[in-house]
N, C-alpha and C positions, 0 to 999 in steps of 0.2 A: 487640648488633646491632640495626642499624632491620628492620621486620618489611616485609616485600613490602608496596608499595601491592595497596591491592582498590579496585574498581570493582564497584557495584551498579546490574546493570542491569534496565531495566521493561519489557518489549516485551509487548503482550497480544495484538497478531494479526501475521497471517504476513507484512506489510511489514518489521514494526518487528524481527520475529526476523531477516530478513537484511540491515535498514541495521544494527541492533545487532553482528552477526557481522562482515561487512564492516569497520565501525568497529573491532570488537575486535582481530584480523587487522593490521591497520593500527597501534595502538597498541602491539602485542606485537613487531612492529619495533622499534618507539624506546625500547619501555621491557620489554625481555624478564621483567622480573622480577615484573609486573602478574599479578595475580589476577584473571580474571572471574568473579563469581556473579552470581544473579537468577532472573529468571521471562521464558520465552523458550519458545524451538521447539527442530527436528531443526539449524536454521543455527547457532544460538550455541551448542548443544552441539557441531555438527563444526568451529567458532573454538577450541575449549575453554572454555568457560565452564561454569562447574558451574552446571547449570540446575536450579533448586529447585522450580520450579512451571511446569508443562507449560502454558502460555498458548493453546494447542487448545480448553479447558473454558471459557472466557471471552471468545474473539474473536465478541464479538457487539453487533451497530447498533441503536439503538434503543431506545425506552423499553419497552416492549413485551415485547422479549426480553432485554433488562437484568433485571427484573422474574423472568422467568421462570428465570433464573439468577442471581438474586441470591448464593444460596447460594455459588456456587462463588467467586462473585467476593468475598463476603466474606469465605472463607478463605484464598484470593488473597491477598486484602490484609491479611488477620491475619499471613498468614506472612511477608511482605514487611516490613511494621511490625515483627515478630518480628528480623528480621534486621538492617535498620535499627539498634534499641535494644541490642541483646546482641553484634555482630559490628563497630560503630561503623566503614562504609566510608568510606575516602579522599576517593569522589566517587560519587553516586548519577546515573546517567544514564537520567531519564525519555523511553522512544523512542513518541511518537502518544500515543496510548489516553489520551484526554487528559481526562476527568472522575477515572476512577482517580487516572491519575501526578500529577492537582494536589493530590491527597487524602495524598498520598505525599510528594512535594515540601514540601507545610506540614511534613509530620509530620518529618521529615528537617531542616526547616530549623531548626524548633522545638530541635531536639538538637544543632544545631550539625555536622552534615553538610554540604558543599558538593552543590550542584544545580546540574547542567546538562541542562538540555528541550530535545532534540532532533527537530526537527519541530512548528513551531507550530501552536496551534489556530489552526483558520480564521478569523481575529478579522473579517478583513473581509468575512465572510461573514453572519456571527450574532455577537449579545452583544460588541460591541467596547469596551464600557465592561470588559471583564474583564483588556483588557493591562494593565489598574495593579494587578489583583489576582493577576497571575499575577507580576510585579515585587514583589510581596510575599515570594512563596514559593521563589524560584529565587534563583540564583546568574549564569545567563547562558543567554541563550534564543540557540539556532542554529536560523536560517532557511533552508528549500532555495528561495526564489525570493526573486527582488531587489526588489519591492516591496513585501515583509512588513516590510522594517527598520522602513520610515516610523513603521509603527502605534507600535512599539514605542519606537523614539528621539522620539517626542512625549514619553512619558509618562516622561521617561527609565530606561526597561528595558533594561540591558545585552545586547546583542544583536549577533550577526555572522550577516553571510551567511556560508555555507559552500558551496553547491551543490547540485545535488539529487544524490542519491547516487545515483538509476534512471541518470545520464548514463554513471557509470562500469561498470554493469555489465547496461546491458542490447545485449550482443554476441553474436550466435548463432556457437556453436562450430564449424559446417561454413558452406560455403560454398551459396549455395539451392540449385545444382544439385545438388551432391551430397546435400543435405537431400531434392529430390526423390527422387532412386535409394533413401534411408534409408526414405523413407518409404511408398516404393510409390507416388507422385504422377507425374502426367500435366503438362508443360506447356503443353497444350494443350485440359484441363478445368479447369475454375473450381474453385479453391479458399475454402473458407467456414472461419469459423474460429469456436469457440464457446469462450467465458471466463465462467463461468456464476459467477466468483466464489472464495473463498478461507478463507468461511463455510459452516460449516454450515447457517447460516436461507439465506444466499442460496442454495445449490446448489437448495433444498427451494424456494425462492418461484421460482425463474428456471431452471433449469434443465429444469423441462415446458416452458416458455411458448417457450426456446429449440430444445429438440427439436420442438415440434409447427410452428416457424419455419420449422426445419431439412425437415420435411416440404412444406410451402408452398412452398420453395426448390424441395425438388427433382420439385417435378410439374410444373413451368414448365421446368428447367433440369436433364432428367433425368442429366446426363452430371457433374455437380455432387460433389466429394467433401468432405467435411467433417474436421475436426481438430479435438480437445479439448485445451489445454495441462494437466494435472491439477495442481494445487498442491499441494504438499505437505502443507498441513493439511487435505486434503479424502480419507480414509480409502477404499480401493476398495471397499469392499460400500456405501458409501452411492454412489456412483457408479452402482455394478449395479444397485442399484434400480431408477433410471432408464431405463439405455442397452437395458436386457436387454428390455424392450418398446420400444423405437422400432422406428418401422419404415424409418429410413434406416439407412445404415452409417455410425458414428462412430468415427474412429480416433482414438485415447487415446495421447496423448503424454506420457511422466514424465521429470520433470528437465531438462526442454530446453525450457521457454516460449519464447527468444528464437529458437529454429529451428522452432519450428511456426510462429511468425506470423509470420516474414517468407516463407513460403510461399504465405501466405494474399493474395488479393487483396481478401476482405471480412474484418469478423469483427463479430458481436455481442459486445458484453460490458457486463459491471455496472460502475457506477460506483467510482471507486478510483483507487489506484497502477496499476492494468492499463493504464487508456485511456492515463496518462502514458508508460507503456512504449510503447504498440501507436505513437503520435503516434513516438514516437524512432526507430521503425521504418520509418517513414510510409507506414502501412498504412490503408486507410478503413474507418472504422469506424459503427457506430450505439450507441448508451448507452442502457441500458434497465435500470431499478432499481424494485423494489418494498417497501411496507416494511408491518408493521404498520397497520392503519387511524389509531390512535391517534398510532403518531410520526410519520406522516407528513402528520396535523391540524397536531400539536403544531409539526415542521417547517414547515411551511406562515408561521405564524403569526412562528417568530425568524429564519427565513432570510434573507436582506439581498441575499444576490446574483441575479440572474437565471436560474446555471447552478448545473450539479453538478459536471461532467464536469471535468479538470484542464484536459483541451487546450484548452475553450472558458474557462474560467478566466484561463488564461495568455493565451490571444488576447485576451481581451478585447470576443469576440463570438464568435456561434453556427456555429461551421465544423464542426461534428459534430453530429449530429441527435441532441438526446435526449429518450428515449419514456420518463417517471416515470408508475406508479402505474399508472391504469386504461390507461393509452398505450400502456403496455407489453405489448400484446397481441402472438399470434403474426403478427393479420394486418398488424399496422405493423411489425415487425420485417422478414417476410420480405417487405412492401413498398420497406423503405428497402436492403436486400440488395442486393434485382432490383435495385433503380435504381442501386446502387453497380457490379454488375454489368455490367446490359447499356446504360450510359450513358458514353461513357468521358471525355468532357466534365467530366461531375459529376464522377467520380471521380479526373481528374486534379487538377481546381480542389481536392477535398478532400487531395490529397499535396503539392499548392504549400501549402496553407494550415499542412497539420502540418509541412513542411520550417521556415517561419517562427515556428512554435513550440518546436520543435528548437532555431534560432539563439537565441531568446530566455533559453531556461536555461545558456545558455554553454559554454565547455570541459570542466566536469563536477571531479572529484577532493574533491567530497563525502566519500568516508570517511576518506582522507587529512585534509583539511582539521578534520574533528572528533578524530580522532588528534592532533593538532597542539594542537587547542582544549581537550581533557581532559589533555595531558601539560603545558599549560601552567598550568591550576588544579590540577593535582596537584604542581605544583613550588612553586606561591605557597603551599598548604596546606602542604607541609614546610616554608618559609621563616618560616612566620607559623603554627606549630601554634597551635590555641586550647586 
């Protein structure tokens, strides 16, 4: 009897656990019989996937705190290499985390595992000479925005668009009014919305700078309620740490991101998948990231593009204000708030601008589409065993 296809998958922060789950979910349609293992979160354990190494201990930016977590991430990766060699999977699908999975990827390819890298490195951000070395280590790179392919079809690196997976699943499950009555919200006071992040270092570097915002906010605009969507990899005692002395009231929202912010008529938040979701909402926002002194030299120095933030990425110019590093104070935060708030000019111009960034990532069906993309290398790999 042929033995169940496996699928090994890489996610190391809490994006790549729910495009991984989504994706999984999707392929377990068409091919019921798939196995998932890897190194994931609370998403691709409830996909089913047998999650081997809890990616919580590892979801971290930066050289700085790379460094400071070495450790973990190199048992990470010892155990992941461990599986690799001894368990020989069908298809390895590296999701982001993208210094690891290319260390992963070689090693994979080295033994004659097929690789699919889901979610490219920012090539045209920093280091774009590395699309011919990451066409070294892979099998086939899937892109979520349509002018990644280019980089990669120069160098010819087998590559598809797929979609961005946020299209298909950032839908809030009630309707806003009703989200209002859930939530104990006012249509008629200003709603703020705080995304402090989905890291442990960022809740710790942004998460003051946000609340003491949150306070700036509401001595100008007493009548002002605020919202936290909580991530799932952000543990509630580190949370209390903070909220337990603020001196505004912060209302903690669990499992329901896309029903808090489309409540909101502002929101602060850290740079990420977040700002791409809040634009798909087309909520106005500000971006505000802090990092290590040292990687955000080092940053400084390979960065290539102008922005951080997805939505100004994808625009192609600055339609969301972002505040890096020393900018990132509470007083430019709850400055650019007010102005989202009490200017309604600004803040219409910023929901035509993210409506057009919206059009621009397409009809969505992202996890579908890599469903599609790994049951098709898994059928060449049976065709053509090596």
């Amino acid at each position: 009897m042929q033995r169940s296809p496996t699928v090994l998958f890489s996610a190391g922060e809490a994006s790549g656990d729910r495009h991984a789950a989504h994706m999984f979910l999707e392929l377990k349609k068409r091919l019921p019989a798939v196995h998932g293992i890897g190194m994931g979160g609370a998403r691709m354990r409830e996909a089913g996937i047998d999650v081997r190494y809890d990616s919580a201990r590892i979801a971290v930016i930066g050289l700085v705190e790379v460094v400071k977590h070495y450790g973990d991430i190199r048992r990470a990766f010892k155990l992941m290499r461990q599986i690799v060699r001894e368990e020989r999977p069908d298809l390895l699908v590296c999701v982001d985390y993208k210094e690891f999975n290319f260390k992963l990827a070689k090693y994979a390819k080295r033994l004659g595992v097929k690789v699919l890298f889901y979610v490219s490195p920012q090539v045209w951000a920093w280091r774009p000479g590395r699309v011919r070395k990451y066409g070294e280590v892979i099998d086939m790179m899937a892109v979520i925005f349509p002018f990644e392919t280019a980089y990669y079809q120069a160098e010819n690196v087998p590559v598809r668009y797929v979609g961005h997976p946020s299209i298909d699943k950032v839908h809030p499950r009630f309707g806003r009014d009703e989200d209002f009555m859930r939530y104990g919200l006012s249509s008629d006071r200003p709603i703020v919305g705080l995304l402090p992040g989905s890291r442990i270092g960022e809740i710790r570097r942004m998460l003051p700078v946000m609340l003491e915002a949150a306070e700036a906010i509401a001595a100008v605009l007493p009548e002002v309620r605020f919202l936290l969507p909580q991530a799932d990899s952000i543990p509630d005692e580190l949370l209390q740490v903070y909220l337990q002395s603020a001196r505004v009231g912060i209302t903690v929202v669990k499992n329901e991101p896309y029903d808090a912010i489309q409540c909101c008529d502002a929101i602060m938040t850290t740079s990420g998948t977040a700002t791409l979701e809040i634009a798909l909402l087309t909520v106005p926002m500000v971006i505000a990231y802090k990092l290590a002194p040292m990687t955000y030299w080092l940053g400084r120095l390979l960065v290539k593009t102008p922005f951080i933030g997805l939505p100004n990425i994808v625009a192609g110019k600055g339609i969301v204000k972002e505040l890096i590093q020393h900018e990132a104070s509470a007083e430019n935060l709850s400055a650019e708030i007010l102005k989202i708030l009490t200017d309604a000019d600004y803040a219409r111009q910023m929901r035509g601008n993210l409506e057009g960034v919206k059009a621009q990532l397409g009809l969505g069906g992202g996890s579908e589409n890599m469903a599609e993309l790994a049951l098709e290398m898994l059928t060449v790999e049976k065709r053509n065993p090596s």
